[in-house]
N, C-alpha and C positions, 0 to 999 in steps of 0.2 A: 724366895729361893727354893728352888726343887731339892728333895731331900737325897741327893746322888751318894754312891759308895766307893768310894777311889780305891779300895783295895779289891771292892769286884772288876773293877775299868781296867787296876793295872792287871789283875788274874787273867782276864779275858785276854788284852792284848799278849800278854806274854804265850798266853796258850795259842789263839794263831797265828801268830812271831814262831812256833814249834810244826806250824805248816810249813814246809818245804825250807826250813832251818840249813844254814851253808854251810855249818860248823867253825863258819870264820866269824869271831864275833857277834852280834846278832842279826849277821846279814840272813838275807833271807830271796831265795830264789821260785817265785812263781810267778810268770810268764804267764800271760792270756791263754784258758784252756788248755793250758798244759795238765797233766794229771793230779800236780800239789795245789794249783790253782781251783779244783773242780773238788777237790777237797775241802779248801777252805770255803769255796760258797754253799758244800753241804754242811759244814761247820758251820757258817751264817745260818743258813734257815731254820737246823736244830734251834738257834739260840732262840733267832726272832719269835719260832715256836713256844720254848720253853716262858717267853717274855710276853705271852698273850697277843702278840702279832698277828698278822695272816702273813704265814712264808708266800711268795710268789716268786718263780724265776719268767724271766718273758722272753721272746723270741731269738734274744741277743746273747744271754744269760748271764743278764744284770739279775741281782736276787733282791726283794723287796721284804721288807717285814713290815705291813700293814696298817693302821691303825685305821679304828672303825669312822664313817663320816669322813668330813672335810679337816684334815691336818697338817702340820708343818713336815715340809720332807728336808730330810738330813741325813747327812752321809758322805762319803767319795767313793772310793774303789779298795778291791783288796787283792790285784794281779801286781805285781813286781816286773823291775827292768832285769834285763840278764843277769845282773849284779845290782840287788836292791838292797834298801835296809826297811828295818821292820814296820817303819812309822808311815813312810811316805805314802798314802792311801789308805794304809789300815786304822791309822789315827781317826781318821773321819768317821770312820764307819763303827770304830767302838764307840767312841765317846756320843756318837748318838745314840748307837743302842740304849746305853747307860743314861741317858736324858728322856729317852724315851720310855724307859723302867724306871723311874724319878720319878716321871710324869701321870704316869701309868697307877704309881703308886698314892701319889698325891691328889687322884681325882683332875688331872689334866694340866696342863690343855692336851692338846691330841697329839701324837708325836709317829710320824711314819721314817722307816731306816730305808735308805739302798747301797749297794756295792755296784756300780756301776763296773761294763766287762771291758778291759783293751782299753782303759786309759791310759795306759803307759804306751801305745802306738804302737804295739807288736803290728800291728794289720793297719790304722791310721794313725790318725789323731784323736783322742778322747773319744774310738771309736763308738762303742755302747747307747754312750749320751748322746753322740752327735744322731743316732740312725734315730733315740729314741723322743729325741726331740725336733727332729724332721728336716735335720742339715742334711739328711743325704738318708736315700733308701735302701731298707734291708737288703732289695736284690743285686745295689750297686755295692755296699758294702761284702756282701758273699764273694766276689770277686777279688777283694784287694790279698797281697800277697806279704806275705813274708821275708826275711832277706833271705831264705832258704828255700823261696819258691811255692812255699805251700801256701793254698788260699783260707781265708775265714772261714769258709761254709765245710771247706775241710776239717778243720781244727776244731769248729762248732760240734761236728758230728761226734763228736765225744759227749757232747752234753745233750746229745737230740732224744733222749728219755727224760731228760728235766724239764723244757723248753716249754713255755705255756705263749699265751697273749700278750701283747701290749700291754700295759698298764695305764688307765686312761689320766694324763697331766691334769685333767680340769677337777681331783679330787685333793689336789694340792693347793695349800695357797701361798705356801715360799718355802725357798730351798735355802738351807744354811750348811758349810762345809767347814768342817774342823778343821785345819792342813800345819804341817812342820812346816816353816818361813822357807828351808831349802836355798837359804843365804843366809850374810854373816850378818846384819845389820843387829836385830832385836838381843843375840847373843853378844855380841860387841858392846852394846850399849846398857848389858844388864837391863833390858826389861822382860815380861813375862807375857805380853800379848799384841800382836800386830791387828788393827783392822782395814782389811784389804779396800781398799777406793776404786782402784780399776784392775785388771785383768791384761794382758799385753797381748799384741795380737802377734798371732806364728804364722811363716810361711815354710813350707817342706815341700821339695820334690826331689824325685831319682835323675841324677844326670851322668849319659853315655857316651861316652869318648872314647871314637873308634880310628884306630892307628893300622897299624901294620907288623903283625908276630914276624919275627925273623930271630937269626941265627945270635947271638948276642957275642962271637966270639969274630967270625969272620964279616960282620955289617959295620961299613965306616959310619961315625958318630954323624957325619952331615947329611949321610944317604935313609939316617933313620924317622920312622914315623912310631913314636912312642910313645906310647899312653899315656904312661905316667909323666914322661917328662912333659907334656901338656899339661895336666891335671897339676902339676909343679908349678908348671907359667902361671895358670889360671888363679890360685892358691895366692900368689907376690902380686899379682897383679890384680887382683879383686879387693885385697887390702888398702891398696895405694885408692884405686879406682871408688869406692866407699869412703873414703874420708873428710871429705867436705862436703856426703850429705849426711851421716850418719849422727848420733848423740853420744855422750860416756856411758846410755842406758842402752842403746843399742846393742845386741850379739848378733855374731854370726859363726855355723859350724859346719865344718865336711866332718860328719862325724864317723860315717860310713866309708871304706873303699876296700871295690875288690876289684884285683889287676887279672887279668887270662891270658897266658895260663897258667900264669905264678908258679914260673918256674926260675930259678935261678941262671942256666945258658940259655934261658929268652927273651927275646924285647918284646914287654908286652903288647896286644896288639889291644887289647878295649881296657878300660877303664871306667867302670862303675861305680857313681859316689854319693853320696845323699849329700844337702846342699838345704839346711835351713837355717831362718833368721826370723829374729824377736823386735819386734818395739812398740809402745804404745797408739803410734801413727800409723793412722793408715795409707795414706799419702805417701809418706815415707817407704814403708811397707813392701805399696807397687814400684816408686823411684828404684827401689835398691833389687828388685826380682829386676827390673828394664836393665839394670845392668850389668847384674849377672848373665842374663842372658847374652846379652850384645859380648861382654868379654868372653867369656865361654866360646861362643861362634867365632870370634876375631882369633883366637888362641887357634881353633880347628882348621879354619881355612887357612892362614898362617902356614900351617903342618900338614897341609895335604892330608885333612881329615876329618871325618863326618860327626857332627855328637845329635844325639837324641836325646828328649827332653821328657819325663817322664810328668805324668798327671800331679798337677798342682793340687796341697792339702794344704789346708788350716784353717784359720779362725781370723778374724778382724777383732783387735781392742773394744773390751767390753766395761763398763761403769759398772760396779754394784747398788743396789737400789740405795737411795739416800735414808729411808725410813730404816730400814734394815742397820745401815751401819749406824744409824745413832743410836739404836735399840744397845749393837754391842757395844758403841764407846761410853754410852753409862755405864753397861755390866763393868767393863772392862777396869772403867774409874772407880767403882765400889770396890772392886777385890783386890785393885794393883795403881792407888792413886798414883798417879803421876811416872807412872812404869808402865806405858802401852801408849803406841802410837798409830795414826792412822799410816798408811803405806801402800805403793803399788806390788803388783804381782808381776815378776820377769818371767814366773814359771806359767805353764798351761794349767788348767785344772778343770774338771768337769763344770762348774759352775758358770764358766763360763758358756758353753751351752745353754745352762739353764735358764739364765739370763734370758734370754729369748726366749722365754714359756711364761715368766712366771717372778716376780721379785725375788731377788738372788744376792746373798751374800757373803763373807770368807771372815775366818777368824785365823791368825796364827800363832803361832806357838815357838819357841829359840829352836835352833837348831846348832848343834855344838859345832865350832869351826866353821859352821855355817855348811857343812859337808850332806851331799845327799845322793845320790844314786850311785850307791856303793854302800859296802860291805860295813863299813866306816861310821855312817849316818847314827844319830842318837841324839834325844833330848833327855833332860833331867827330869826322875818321874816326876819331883814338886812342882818344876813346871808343866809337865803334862797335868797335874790333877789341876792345879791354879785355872789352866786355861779352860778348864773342863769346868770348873764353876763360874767362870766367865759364861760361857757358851749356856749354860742351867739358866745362872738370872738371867739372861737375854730373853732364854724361851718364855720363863715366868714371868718377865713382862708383858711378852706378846701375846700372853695366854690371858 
């Protein structure tokens, strides 16, 4: 057992929990590159520094904090959703630190941290990891946008005096990620640690539904070609139409919509709306994009009207390595007999990138209500430290 300090892990966390702090609870708002964002990963590298790390930010600016030789890499992210809470991300990335200052201090094993950048999709999906682990290239990722329009290479340029190299993957020999569960199962069931088995795959694209702006006062209801009332069809009818291929583990969301011109005496003429969906099949996966697309199209022609179909993002269902999760269902059983179970992952997570590089595996933690991307989010710190000595013996076995 690594000799870890739970009251340095909870200091730390609380202290960039007070990066971009919402005043609502311990939510916490930093966006990819945003300026509280670009803060906290100059807070990271101070740390990684003061913890005998080598700081490095790379091309993307993911921040790395080093250790010498061939080591275990651990971590997640530390950018927030519009409305985040404090754990989701930063959880990973303290409690390695602090394993990796355990580690550090105990004569080993080797212990490397990162905070990967845009895991929360401000610009993709688990954009950072994906570029850095070769799902997709820096120059095609510079490109992707914002719902406000702006691109990454824009947003990057705030950090283009940190900005170093790649970090070469072949000085790692497996990736381990701390995460809050971000559902109700392990809190429902009073236990203290989940071990992730698979990873679920995500589909996300922008979809354009172009109607006809008109006068909303003097246009009879049967003469109109209205966005939203498409996007409405589509919505009742994607439900119905998904139901005998989909599972109870299946989701699907329009999370996004914006009407033009949004204005109250107008029928909107376009309708812009994000359109993603989760499950561990991938099979299933592409069934359910072949029909969103086909209803979508059927809904526009229908209505005398055109829809555009924005570039397809995500990920295909990923395994975690088998050796890996037995490493943490021992820890797991020594600290929390018979309070920890193995489980899949509904949520995205960098790890799943990693997976492709390199053995890869997830450790979880309760999450109250099971609540998470929102202001709301929170775990009990005893269960944060529990999980946090889970995740030590694991390494100190592998060491």
């Amino acid at each position: 057992m690594l000799p870890i300090d739970a009251d340095r892990f909870l200091s730390d966390l609380h202290e960039l929990r007070a990066i971009g702090a919402s005043g609502v609870g311990k939510g916490v708002v930093r966006p990819a590159y945003t300026p509280d964002d670009i803060a906290a990963r100059d807070w990271l590298y101070r740390k990684f520094e003061e913890a005998g790390l080598t700081p490095h930010i790379d091309h993307m600016g993911s921040v790395f904090g080093l250790a010498e030789g061939p080591s275990i890499l651990m971590g997640s992210h530390s950018d927030t959703q519009p409305e985040g809470g404090w754990l989701d991300g930063a959880l990973g990335v303290i409690a390695a630190l602090e394993v990796a200052r355990a580690a550090k201090e105990a004569g080993g094993p080797a212990v490397s941290v990162v905070s990967f950048q845009d895991e929360e999709g401000r610009f993709g999906v688990t954009t950072g990891s994906s570029v850095w682990c070769g799902l997709q290239e820096a120059e095609q990722a510079a490109h992707l946008t914002d719902i406000n329009g702006m691109t990454l290479e824009e947003a990057r340029s705030a950090m283009e005096d940190r900005l170093g190299d790649p970090v070469d993957p072949g000085r790692f020999t497996a990736f381990i990620e701390m995460h809050i569960e971000q559902g109700p199962v392990l809190d429902t069931e009073g236990e203290v640690a989940g071990v992730v088995e698979a990873i679920v795959g995500i589909r996300d694209m922008e979809i354009v539904l172009e109607g006809e702006q008109n006068h909303a006062g003097t246009t009879p209801m049967h003469l109109r070609r209205d966005a939203f009332q498409a996007l409405s069809d589509f919505n009742t009818q994607l439900n119905d139409r998904l139901r005998n291929v989909v599972t109870p583990q299946t989701v699907w969301t329009i999370g996004h919509v914006a009407l033009h011109p949004d204005a109250h005496s107008v029928v909107p003429g376009r309708a812009t709306f994000s359109m993603q969906w989760r499950d561990g099949d991938k099979d299933r996966l592409d069934r359910m994009e072949s029909i969103i697309r086909e209803t979508v199209q059927e809904i526009a022609t229908a209505r005398g009207m055109s829809v555009v179909f924005g570039p397809m993002l995500g990920l295909d269902p990923v395994a975690m390595d088998p050796g890996l999760r037995e490493t943490l269902a021992r820890a797991a059983e020594a600290e929390a007999p018979g309070r920890w179970r193995h489980m899949p992952s509904g949520a995205l997570h960098d790890a799943s990138n990693m997976a492709r590089l390199m053995p890869a595996a997830m450790l979880f933690t309760p999450s109250i209500g099971g609540l998470s991307h929102t202001f709301s989010e929170d775990t009990d710190e005893e269960d944060l430290t529990a999980c946090l000595r889970v995740l030590a013996r694991a390494v100190a076995d592998l060491g």
